[in-house]
N, CA, C and O atoms as a Tinker XYZ file with bonds, in Angstrom:
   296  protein
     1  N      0.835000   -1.188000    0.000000    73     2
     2  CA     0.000000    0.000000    0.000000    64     1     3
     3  C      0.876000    1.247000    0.000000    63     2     4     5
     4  O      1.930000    1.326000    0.632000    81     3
     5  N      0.370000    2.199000   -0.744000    73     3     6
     6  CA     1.285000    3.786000   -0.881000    64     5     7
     7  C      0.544000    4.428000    0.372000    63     6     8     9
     8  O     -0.654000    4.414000    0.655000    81     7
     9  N      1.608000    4.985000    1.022000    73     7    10
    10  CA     1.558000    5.628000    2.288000    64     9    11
    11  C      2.279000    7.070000    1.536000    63    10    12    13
    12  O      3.409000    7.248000    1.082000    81    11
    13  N      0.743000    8.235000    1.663000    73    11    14
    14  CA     1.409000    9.356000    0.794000    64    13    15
    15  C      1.689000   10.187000    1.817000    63    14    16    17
    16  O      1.344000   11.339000    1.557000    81    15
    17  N      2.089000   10.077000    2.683000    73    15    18
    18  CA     1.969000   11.201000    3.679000    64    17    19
    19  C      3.988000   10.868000    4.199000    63    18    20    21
    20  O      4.729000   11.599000    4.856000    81    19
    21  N      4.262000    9.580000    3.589000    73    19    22
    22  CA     5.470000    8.933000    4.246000    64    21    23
    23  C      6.939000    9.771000    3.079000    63    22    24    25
    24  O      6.972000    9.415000    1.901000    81    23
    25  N      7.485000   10.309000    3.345000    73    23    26
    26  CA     8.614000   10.789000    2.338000    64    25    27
    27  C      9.808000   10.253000    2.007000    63    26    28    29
    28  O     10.755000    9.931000    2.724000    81    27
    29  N      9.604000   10.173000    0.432000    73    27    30
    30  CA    10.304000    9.252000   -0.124000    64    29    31
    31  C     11.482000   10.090000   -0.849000    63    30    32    33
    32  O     12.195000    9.311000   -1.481000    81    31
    33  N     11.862000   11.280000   -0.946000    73    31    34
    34  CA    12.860000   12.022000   -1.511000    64    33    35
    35  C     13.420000   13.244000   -0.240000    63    34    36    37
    36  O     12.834000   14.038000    0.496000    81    35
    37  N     14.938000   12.847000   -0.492000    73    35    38
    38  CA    15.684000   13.207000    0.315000    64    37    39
    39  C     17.093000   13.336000   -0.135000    63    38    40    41
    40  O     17.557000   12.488000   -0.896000    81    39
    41  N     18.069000   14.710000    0.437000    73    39    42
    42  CA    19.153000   14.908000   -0.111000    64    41    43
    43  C     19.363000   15.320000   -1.178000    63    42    44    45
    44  O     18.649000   16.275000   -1.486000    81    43
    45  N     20.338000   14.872000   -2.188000    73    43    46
    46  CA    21.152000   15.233000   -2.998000    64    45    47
    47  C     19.608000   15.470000   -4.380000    63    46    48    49
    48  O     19.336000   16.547000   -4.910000    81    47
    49  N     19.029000   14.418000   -4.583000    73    47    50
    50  CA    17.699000   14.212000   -5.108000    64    49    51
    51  C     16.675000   15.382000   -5.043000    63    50    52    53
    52  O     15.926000   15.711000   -5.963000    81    51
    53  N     16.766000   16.013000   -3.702000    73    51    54
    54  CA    15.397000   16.744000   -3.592000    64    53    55
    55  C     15.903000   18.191000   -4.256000    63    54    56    57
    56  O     15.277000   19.050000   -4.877000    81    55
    57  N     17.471000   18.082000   -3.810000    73    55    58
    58  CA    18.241000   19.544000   -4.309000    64    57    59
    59  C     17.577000   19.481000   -5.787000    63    58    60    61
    60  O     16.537000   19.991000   -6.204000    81    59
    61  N     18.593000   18.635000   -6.458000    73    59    62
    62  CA    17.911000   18.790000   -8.331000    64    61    63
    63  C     16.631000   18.691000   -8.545000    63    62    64    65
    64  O     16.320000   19.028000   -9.687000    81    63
    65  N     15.685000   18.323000   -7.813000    73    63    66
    66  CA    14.599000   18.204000   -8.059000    64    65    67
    67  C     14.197000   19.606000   -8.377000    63    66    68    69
    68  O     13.815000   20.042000   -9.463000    81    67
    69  N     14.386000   20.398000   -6.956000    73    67    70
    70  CA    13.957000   22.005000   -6.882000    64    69    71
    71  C     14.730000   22.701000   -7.794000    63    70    72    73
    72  O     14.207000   23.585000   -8.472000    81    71
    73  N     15.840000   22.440000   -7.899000    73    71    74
    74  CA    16.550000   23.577000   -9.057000    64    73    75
    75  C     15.971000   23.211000  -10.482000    63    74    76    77
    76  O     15.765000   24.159000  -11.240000    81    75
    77  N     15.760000   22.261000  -10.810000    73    75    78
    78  CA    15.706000   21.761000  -12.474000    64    77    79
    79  C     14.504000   21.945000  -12.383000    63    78    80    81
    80  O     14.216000   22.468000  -13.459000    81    79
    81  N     13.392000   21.835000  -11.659000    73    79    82
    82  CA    12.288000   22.209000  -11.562000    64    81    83
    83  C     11.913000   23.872000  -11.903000    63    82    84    85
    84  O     11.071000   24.260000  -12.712000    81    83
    85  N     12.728000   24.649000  -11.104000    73    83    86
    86  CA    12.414000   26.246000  -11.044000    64    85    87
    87  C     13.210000   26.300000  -12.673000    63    86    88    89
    88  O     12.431000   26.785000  -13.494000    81    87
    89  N     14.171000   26.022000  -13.105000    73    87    90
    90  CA    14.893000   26.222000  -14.242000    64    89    91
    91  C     13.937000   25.723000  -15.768000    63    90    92    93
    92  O     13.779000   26.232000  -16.878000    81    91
    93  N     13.501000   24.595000  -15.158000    73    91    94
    94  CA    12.509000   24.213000  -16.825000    64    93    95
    95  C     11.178000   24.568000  -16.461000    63    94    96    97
    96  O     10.317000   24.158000  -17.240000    81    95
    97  N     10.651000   25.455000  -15.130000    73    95    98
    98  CA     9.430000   26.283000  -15.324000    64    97    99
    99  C     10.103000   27.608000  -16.058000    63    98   100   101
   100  O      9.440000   28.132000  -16.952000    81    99
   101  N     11.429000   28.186000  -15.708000    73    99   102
   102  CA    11.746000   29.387000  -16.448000    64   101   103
   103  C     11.851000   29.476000  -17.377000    63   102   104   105
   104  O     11.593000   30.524000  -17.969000    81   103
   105  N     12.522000   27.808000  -18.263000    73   103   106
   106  CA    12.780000   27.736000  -19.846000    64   105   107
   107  C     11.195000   27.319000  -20.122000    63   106   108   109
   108  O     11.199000   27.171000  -21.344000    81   107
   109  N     10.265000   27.131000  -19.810000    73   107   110
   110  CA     8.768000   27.279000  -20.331000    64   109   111
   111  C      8.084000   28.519000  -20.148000    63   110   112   113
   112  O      6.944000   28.664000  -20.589000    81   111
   113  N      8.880000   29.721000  -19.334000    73   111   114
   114  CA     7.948000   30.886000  -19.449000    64   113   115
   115  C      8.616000   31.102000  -20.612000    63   114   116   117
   116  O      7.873000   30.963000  -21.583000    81   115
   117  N      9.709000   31.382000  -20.878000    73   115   118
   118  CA    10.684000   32.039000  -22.236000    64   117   119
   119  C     10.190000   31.884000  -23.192000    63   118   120   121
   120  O      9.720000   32.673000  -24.010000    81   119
   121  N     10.327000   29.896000  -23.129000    73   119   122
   122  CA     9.241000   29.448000  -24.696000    64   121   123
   123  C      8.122000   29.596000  -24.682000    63   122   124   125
   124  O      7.779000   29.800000  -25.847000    81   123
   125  N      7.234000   29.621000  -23.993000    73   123   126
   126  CA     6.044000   29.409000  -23.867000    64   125   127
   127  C      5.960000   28.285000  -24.110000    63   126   128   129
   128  O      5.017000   28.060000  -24.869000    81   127
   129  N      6.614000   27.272000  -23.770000    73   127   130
   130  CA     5.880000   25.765000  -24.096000    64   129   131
   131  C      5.452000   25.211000  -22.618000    63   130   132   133
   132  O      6.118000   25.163000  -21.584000    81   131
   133  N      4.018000   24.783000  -22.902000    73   131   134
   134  CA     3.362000   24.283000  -22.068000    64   133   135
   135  C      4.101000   23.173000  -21.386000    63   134   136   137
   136  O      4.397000   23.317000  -20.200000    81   135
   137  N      4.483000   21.888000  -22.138000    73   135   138
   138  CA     4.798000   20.805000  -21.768000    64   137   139
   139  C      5.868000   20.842000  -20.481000    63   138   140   141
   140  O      5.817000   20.188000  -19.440000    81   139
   141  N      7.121000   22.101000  -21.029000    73   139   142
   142  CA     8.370000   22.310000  -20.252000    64   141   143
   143  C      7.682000   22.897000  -18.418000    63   142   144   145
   144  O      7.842000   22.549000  -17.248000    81   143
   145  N      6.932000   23.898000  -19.150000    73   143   146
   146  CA     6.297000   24.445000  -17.695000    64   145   147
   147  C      5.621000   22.640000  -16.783000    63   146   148   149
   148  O      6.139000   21.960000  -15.897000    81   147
   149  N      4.711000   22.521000  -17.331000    73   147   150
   150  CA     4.348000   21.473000  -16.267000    64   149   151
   151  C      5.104000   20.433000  -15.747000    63   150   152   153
   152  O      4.841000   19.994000  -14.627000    81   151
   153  N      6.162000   19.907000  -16.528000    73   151   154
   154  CA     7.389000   19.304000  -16.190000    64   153   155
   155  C      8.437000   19.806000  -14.996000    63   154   156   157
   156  O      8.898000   19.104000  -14.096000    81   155
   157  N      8.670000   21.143000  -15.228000    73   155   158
   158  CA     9.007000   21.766000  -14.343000    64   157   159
   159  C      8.311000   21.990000  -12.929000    63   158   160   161
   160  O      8.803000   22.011000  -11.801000    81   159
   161  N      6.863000   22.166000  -13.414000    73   159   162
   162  CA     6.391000   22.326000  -11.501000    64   161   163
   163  C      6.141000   20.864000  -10.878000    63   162   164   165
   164  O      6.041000   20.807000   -9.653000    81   163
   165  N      6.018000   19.524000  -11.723000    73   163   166
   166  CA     6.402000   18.415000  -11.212000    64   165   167
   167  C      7.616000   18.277000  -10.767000    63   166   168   169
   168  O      7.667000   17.148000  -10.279000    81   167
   169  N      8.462000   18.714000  -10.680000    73   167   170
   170  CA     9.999000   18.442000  -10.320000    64   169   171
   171  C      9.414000   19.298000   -9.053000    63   170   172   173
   172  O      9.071000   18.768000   -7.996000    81   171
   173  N      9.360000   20.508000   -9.281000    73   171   174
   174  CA     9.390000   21.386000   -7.783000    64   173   175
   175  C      8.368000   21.137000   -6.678000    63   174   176   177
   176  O      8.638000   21.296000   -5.487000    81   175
   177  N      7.264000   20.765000   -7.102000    73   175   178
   178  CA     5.951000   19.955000   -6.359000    64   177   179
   179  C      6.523000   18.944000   -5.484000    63   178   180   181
   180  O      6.204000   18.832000   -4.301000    81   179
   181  N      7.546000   18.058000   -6.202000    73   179   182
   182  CA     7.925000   16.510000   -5.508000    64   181   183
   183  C      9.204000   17.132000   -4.719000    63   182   184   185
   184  O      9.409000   16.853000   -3.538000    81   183
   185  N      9.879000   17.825000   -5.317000    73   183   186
   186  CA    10.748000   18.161000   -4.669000    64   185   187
   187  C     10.702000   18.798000   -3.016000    63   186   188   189
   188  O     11.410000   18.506000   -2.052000    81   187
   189  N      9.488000   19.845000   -3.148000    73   187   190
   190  CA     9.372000   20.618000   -1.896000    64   189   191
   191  C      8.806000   19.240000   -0.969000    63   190   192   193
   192  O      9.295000   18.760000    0.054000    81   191
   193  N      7.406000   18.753000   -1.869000    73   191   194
   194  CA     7.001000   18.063000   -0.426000    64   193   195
   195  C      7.623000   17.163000   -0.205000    63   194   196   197
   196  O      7.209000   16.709000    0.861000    81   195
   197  N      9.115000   16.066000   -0.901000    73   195   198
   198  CA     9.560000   15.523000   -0.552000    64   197   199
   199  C      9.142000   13.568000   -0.698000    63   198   200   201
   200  O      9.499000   12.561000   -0.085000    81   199
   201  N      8.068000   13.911000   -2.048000    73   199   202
   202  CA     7.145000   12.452000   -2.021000    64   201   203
   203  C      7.292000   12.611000   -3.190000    63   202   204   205
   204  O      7.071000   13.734000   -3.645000    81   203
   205  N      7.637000   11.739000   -3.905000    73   203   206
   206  CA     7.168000   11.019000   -5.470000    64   205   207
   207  C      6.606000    9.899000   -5.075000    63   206   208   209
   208  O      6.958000    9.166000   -4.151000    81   207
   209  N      5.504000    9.758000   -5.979000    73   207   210
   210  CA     4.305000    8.686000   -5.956000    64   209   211
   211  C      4.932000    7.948000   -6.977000    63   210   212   213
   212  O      4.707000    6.781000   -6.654000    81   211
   213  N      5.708000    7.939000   -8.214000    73   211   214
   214  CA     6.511000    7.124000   -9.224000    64   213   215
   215  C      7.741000    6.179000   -8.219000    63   214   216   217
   216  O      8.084000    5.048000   -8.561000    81   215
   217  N      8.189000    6.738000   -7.203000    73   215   218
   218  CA     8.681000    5.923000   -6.475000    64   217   219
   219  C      8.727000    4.983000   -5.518000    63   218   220   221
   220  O      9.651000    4.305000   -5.068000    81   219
   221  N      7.329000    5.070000   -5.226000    73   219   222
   222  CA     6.848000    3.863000   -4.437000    64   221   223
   223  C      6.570000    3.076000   -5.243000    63   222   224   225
   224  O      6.624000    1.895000   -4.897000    81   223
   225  N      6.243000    3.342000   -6.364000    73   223   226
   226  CA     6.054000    2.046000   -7.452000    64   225   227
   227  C      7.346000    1.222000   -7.577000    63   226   228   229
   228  O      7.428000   -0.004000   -7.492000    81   227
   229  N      8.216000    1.987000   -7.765000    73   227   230
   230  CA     9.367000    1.251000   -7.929000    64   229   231
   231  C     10.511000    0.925000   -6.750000    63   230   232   233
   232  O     11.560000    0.304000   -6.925000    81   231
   233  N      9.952000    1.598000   -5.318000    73   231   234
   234  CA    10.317000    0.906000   -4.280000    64   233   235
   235  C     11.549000    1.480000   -4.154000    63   234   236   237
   236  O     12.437000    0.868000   -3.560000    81   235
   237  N     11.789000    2.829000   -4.737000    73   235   238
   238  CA    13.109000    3.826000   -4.382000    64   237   239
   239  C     12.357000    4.982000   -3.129000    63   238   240   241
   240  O     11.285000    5.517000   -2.847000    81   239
   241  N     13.852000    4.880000   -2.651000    73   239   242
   242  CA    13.279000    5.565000   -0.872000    64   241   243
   243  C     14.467000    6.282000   -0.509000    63   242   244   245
   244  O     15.113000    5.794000    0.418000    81   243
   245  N     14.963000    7.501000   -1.121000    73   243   246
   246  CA    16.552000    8.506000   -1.002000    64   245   247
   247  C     15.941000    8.735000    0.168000    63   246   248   249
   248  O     16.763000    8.206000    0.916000    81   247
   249  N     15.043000    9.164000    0.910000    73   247   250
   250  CA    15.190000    9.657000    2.169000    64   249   251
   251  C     15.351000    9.150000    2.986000    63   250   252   253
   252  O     15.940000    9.628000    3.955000    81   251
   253  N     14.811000    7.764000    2.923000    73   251   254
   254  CA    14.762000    6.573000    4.154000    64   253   255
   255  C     16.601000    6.159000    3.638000    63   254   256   257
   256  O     17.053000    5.339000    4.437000    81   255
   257  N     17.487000    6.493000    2.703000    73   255   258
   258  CA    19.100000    5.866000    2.689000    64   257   259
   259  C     19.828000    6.890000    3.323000    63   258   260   261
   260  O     20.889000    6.667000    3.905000    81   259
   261  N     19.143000    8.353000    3.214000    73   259   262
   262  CA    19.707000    9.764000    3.753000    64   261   263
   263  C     19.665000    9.534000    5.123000    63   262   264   265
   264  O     20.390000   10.199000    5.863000    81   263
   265  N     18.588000    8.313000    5.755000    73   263   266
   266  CA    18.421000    8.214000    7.236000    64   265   267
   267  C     19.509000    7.772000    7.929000    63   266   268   269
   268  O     19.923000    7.989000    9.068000    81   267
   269  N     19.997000    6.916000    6.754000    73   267   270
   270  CA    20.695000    5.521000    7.752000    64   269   271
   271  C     22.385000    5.337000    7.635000    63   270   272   273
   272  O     23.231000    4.547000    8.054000    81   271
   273  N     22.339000    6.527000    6.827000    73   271   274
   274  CA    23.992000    7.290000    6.682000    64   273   275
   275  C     24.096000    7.867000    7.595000    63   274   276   277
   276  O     24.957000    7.499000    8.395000    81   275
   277  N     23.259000    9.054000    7.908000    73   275   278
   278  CA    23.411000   10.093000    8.997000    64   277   279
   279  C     23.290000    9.155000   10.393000    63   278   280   281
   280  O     24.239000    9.285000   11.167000    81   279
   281  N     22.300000    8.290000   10.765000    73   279   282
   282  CA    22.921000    7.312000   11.363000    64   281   283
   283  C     24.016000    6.469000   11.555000    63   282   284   285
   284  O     24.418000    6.021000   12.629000    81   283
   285  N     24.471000    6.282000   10.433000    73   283   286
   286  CA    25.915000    5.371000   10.672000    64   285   287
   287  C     27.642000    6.309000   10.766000    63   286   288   289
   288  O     28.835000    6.004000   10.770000    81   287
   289  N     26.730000    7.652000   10.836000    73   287   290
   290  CA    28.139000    8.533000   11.260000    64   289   291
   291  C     28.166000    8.704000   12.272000    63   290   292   293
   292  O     29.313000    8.700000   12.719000    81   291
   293  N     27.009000    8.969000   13.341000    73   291   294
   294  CA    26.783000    9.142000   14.518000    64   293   295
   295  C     27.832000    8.385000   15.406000    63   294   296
   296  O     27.760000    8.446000   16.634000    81   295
């Protein structure tokens, strides 16, 4: 079962998420191409809240590996 409330993006991941996100909403205001804009606020959407729903499908979890590093430096 998808648990959407549980966050699955973390670290290095969520960084590019938000930058390439704000960057191909900017290269879709320029062009005006629709496609680039909505592409772009999917990157920044997943990025801020930290959940992709494409990744529970496929059972990738950067935040839950971001956990258990910062744990194993401790």
């Amino acid at each position: 079962m998808i648990d959407l409330m549980q966050k699955n993006i973390g670290g290095n991941d969520r960084k590019l998420r938000i930058l390439g996100g704000a960057a191909l909403m900017g290269l879709g205001c320029v062009t005006k191409n629709r496609l680039i804009k909505v592409s772009g606020c999917i990157l920044l959407a997943t990025g801020i809240a930290q959940k992709c729903i494409f990744y529970d499908f496929l059972g990738i979890d950067t935040f839950k590996n971001e956990q258990i590093s910062l744990e194993e430096n401790e």
